[in-house]
NULUMKE-746973 format. One record per atom (N, C-alpha, C): residue number from 0; residue in one letter; atom name; z, y, x. Coordinates in Angstrom, 1 decimal, m for minus. Layout:
REM residues N
seq | type | atom | zz | yy | xx
NUM | a | CA | Z | Y | X
...
This chain:
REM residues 128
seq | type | atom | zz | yy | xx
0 | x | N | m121.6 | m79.6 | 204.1
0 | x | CA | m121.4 | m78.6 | 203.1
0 | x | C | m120.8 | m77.3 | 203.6
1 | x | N | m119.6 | m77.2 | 204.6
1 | x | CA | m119.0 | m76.6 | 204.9
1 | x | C | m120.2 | m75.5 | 205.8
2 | x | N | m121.1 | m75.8 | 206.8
2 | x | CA | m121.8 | m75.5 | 207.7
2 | x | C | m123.0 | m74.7 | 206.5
3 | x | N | m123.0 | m74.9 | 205.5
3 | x | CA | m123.8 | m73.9 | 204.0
3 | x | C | m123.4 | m72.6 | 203.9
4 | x | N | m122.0 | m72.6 | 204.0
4 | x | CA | m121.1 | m71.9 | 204.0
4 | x | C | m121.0 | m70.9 | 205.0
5 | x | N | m121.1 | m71.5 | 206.1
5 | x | CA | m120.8 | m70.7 | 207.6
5 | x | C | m122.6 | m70.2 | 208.0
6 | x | N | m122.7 | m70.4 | 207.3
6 | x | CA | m124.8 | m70.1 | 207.3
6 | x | C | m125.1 | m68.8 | 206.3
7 | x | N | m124.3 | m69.0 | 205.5
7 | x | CA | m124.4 | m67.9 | 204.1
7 | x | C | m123.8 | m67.0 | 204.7
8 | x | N | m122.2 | m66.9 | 205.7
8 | x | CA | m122.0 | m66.2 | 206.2
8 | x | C | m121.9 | m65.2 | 206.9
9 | x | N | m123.1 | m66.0 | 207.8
9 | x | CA | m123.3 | m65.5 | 209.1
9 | x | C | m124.5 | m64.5 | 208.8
10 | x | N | m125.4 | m64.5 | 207.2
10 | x | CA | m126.4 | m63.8 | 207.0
10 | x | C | m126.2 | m62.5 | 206.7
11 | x | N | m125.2 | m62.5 | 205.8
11 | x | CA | m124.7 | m61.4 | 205.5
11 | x | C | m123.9 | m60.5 | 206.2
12 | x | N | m124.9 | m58.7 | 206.2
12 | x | CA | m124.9 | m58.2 | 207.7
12 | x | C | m123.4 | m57.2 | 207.3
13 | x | N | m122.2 | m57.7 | 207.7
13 | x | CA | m120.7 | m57.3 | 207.7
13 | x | C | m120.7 | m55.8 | 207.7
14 | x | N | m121.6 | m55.4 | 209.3
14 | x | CA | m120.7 | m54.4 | 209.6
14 | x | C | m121.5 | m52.9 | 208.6
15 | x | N | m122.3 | m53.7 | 207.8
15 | x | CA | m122.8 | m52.7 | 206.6
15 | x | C | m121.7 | m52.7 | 205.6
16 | x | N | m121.5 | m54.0 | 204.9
16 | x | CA | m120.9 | m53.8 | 203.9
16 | x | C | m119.6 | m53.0 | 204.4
17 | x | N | m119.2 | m53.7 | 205.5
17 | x | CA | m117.8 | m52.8 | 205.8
17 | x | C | m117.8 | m51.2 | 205.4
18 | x | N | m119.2 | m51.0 | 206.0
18 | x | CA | m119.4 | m49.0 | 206.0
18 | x | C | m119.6 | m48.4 | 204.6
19 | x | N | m119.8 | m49.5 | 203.5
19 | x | CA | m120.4 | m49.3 | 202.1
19 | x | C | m119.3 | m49.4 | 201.5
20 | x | N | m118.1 | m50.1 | 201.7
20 | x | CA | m117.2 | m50.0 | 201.1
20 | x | C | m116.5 | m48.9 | 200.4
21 | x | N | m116.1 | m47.9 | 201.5
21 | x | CA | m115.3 | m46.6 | 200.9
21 | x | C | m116.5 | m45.8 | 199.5
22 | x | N | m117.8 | m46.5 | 200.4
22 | x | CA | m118.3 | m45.5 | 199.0
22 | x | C | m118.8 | m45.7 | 198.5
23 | x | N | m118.5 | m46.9 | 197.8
23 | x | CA | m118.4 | m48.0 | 196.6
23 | x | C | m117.2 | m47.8 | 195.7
24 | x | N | m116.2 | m47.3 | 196.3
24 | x | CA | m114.9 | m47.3 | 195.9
24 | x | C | m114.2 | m46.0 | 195.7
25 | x | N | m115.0 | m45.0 | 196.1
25 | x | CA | m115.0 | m43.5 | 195.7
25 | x | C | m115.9 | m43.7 | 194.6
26 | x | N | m117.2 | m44.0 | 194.5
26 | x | CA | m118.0 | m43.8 | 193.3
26 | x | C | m117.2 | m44.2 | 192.3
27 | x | N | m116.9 | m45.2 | 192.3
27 | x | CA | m115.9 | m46.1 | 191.3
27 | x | C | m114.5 | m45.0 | 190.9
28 | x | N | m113.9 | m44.4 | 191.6
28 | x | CA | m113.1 | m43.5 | 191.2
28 | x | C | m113.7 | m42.4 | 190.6
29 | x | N | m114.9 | m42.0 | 191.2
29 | x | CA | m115.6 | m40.5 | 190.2
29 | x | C | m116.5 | m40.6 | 189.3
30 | x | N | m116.7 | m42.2 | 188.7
30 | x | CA | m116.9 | m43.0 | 187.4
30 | x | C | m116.3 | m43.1 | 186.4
31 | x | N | m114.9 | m43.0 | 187.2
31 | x | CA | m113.2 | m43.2 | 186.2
31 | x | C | m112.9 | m41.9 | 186.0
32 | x | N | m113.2 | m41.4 | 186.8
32 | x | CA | m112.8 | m39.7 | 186.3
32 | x | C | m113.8 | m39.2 | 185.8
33 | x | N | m114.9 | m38.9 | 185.8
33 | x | CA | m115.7 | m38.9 | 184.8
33 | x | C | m115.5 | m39.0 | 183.2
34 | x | N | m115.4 | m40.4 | 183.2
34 | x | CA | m115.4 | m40.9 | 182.0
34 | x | C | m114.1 | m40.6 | 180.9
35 | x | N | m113.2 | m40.4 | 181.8
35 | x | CA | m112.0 | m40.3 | 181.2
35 | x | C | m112.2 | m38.7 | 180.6
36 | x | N | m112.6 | m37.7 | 181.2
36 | x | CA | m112.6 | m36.8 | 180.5
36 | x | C | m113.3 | m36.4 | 179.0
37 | x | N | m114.0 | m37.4 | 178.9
37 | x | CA | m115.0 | m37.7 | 177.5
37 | x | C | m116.1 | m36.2 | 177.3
38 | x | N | m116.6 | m36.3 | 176.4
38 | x | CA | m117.8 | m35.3 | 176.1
38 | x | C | m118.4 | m35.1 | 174.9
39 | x | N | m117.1 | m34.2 | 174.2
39 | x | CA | m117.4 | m33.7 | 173.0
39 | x | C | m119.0 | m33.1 | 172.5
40 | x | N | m119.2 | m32.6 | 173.4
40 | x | CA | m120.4 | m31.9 | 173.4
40 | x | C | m121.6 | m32.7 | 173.1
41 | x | N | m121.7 | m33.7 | 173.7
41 | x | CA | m122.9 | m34.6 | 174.2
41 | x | C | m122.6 | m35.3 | 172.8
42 | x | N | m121.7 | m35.7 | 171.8
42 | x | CA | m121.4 | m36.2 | 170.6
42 | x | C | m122.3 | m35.0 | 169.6
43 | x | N | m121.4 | m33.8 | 169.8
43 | x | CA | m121.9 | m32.6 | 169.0
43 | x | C | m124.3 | m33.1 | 169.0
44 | x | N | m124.0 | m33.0 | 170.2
44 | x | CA | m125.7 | m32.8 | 170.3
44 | x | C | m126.4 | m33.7 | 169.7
45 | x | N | m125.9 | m34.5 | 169.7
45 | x | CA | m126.1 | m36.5 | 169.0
45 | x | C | m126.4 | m36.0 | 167.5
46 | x | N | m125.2 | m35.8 | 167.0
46 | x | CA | m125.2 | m35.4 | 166.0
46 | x | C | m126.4 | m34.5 | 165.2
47 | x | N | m126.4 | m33.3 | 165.5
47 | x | CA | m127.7 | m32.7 | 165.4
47 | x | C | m128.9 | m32.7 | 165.5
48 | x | N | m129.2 | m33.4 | 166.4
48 | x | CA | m131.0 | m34.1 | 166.8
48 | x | C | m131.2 | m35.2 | 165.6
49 | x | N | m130.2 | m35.7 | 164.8
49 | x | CA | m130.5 | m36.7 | 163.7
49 | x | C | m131.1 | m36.3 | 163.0
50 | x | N | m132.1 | m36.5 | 162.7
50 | x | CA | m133.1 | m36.1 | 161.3
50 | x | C | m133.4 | m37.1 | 160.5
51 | x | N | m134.4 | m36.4 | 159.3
51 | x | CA | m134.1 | m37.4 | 158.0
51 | x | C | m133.2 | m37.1 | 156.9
52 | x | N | m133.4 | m37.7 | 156.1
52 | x | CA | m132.8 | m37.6 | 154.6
52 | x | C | m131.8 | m38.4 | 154.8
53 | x | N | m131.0 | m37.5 | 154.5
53 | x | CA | m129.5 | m38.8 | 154.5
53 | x | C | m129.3 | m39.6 | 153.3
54 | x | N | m128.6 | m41.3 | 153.3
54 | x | CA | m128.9 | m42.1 | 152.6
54 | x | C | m127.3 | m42.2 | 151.8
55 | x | N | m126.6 | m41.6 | 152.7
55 | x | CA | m125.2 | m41.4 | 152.4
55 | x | C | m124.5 | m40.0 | 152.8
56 | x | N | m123.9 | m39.7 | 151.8
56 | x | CA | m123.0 | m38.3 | 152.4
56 | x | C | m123.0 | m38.1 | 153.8
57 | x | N | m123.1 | m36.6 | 154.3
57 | x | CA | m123.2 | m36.1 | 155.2
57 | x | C | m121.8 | m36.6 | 156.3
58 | x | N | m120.8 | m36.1 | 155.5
58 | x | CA | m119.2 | m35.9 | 155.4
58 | x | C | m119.2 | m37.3 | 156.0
59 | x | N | m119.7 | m38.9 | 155.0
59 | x | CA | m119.3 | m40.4 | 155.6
59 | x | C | m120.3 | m40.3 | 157.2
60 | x | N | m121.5 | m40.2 | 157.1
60 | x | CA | m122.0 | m40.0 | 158.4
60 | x | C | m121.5 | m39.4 | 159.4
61 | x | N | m120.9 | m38.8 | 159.4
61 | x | CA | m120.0 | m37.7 | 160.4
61 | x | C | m118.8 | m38.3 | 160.7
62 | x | N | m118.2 | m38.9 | 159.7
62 | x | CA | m116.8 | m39.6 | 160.1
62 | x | C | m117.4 | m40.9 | 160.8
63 | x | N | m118.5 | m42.0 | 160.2
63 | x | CA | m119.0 | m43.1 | 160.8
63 | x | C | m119.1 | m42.7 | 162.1
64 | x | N | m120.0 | m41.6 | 162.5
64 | x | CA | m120.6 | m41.2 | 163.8
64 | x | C | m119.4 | m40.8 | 164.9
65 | x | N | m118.2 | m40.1 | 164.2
65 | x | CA | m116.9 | m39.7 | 164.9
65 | x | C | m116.6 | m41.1 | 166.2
66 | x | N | m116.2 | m42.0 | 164.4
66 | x | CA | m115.7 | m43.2 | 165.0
66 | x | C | m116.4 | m44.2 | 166.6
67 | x | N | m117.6 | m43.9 | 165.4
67 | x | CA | m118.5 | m45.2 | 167.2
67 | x | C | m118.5 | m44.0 | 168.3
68 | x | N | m118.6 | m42.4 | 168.2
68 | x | CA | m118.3 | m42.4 | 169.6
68 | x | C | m117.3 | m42.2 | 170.4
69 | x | N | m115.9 | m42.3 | 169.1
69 | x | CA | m114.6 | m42.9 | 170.2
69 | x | C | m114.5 | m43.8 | 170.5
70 | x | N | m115.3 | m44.9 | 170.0
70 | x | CA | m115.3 | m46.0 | 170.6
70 | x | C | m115.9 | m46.6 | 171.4
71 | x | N | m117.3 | m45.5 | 171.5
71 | x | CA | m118.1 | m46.2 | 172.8
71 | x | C | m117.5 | m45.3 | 174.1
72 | x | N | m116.6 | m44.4 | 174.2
72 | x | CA | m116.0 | m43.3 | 175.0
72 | x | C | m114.9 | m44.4 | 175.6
73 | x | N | m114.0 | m45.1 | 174.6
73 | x | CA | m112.7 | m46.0 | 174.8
73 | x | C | m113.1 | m47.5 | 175.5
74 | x | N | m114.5 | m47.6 | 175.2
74 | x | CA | m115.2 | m49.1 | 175.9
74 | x | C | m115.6 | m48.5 | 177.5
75 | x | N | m115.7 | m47.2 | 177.4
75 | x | CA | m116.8 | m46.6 | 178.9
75 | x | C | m115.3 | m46.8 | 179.7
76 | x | N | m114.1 | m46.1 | 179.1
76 | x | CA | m113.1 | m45.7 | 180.0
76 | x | C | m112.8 | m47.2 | 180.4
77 | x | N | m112.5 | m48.3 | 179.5
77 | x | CA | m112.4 | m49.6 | 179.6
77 | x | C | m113.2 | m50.1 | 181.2
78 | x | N | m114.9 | m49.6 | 180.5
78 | x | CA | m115.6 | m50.4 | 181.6
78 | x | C | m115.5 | m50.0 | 182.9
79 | x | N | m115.0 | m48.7 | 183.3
79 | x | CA | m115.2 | m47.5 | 184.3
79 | x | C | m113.6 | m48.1 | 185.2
80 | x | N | m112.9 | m48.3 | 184.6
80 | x | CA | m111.4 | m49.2 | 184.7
80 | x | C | m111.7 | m50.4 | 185.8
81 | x | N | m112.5 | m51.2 | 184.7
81 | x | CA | m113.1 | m52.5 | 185.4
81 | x | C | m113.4 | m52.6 | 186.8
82 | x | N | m114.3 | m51.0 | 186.7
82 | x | CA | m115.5 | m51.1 | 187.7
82 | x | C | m114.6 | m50.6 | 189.1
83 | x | N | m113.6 | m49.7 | 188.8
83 | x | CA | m112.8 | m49.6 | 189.9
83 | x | C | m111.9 | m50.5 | 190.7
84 | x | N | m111.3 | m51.3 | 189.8
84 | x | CA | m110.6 | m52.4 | 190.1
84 | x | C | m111.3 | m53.4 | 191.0
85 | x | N | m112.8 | m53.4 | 190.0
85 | x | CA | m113.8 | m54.6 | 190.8
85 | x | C | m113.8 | m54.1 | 192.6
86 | x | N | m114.0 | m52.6 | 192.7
86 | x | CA | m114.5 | m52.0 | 193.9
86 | x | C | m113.3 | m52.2 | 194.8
87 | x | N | m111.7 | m52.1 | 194.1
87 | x | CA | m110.6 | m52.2 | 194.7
87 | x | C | m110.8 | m53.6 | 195.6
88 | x | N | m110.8 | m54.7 | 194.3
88 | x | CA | m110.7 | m56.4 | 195.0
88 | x | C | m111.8 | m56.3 | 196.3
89 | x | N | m113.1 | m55.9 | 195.5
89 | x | CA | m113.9 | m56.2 | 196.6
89 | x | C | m113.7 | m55.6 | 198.5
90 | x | N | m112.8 | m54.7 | 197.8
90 | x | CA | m112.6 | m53.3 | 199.6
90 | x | C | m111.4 | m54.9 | 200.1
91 | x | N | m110.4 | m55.1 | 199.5
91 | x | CA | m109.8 | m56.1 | 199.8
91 | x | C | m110.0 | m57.2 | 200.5
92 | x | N | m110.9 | m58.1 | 199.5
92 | x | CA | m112.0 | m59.2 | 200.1
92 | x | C | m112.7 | m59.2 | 201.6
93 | x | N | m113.2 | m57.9 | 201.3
93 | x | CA | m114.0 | m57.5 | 202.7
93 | x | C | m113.0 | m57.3 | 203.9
94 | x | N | m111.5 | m56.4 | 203.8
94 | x | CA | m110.8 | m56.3 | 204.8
94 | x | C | m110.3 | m57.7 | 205.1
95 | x | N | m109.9 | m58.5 | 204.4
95 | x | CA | m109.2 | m59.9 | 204.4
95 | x | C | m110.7 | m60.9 | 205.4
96 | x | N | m112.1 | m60.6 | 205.2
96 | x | CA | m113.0 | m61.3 | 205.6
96 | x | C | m113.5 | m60.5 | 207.4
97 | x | N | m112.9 | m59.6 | 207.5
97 | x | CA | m113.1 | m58.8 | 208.7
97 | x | C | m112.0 | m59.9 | 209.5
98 | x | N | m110.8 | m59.3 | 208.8
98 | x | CA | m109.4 | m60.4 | 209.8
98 | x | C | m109.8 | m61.6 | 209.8
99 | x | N | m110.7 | m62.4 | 209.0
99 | x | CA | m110.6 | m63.6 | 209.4
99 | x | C | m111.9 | m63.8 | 210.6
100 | x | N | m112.7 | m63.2 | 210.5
100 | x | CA | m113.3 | m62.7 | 211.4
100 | x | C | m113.2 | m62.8 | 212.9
101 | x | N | m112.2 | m61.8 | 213.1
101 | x | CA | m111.7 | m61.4 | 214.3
101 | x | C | m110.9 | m62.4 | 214.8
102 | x | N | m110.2 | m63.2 | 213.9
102 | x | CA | m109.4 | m64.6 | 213.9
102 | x | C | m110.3 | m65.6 | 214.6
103 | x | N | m111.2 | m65.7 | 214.0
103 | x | CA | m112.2 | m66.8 | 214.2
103 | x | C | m113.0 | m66.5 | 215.7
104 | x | N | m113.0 | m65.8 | 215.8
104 | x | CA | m113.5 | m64.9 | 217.7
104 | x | C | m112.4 | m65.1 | 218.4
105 | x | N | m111.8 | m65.0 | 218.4
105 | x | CA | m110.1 | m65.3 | 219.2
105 | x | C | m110.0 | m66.6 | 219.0
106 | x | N | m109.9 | m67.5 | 217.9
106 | x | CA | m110.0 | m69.0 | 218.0
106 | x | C | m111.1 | m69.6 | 219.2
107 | x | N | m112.8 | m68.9 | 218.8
107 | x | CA | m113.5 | m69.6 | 220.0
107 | x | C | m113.4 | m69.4 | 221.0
108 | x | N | m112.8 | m67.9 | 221.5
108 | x | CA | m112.6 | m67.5 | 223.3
108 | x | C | m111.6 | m68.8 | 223.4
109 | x | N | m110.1 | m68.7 | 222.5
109 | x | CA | m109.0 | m70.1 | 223.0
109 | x | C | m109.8 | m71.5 | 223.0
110 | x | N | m110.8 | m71.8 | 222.1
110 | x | CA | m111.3 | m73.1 | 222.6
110 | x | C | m111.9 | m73.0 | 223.5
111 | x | N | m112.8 | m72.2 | 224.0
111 | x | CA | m113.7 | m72.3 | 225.3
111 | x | C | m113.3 | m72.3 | 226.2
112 | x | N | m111.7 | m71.2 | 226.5
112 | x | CA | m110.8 | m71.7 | 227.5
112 | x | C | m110.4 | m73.0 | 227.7
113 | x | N | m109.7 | m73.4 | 226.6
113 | x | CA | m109.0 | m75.1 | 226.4
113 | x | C | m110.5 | m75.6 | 227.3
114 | x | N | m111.7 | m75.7 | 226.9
114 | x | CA | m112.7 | m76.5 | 226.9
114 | x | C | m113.1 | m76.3 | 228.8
115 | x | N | m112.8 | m75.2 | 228.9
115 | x | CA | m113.1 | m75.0 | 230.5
115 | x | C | m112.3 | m75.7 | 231.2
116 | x | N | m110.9 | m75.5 | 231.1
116 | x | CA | m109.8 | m76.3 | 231.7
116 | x | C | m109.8 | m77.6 | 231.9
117 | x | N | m109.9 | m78.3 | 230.5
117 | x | CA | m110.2 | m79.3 | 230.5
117 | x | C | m111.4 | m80.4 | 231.4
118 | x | N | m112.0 | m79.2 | 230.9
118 | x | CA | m113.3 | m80.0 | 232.1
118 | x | C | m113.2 | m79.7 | 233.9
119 | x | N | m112.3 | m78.6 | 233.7
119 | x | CA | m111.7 | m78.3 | 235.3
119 | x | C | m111.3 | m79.5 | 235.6
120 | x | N | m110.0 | m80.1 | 234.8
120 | x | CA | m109.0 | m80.6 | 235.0
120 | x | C | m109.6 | m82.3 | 235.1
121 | x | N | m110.7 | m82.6 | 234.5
121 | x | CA | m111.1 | m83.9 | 234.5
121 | x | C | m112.1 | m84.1 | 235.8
122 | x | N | m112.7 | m82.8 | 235.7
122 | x | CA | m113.6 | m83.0 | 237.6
122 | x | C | m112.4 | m83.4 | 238.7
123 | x | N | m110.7 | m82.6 | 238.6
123 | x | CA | m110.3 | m82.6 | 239.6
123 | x | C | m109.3 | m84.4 | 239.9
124 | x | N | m109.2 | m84.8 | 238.7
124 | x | CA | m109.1 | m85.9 | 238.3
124 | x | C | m109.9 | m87.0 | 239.1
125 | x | N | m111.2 | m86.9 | 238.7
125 | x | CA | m111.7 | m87.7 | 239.0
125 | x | C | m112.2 | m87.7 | 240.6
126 | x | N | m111.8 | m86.6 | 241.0
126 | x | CA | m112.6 | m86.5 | 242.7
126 | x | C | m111.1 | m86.7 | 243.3
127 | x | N | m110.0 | m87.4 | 243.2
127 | x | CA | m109.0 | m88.2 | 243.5
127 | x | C | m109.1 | m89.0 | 243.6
């Protein structure tokens, strides 16, 4: 199972995601800034392009329409929140999976040393 693992690994090409990182994680910041500033305007224009007879006061429509779009504005800043955080963990993940990386390269050079020695040390053994 373990060797599933080290196969899924090995497919996925690192030294991209490594380069993709920062700007994954800048977008994510200029999504949050974005959003936070909200957009009166683009509500205003909403508003306007509605056509049709209205079925209820103008005045209730207007206040209804207020509402959902501070709230789809308050769910974006929400999601936009999310999306950074996500980009944060993931820059994390990825630096933490480089070090283990580099760890695991330094582990095989020390075995293959041990493993040369070893077999030095058993030739010189045995031809005694």
């Amino acid at each position: 199972m373990a060797a599933g693992w080290v196969a899924a690994l090995k497919l996925v090409p690192w030294g991209d995601v490594i380069e993709a990182t920062p700007q994954i994680l800048q977008a994510a910041k200029k999504l949050l800034g974005t959003t936070q500033k909200g957009n009166a305007e683009a509500a205003a224009g909403a508003l306007k392009s509605a056509g049709g007879e209205p079925a209820i006061p103008v005045a209730l429509q207007l206040e209804h329409l207020r509402e959902r779009v501070a709230l789809l504005e308050l769910e974006q800043q929400e999601s936009a929140v999310l999306i950074q955080s996500l980009a944060e963990q993931n820059a994390q993940v990825v630096q933490a999976v480089e070090v283990l990386r580099r760890r695991q390269q330094r582990l095989t050079m020390a075995v293959s040393v041990l493993a040369v020695a070893c077999t030095g040390l058993l030739v010189w053994v045995l031809m005694k």
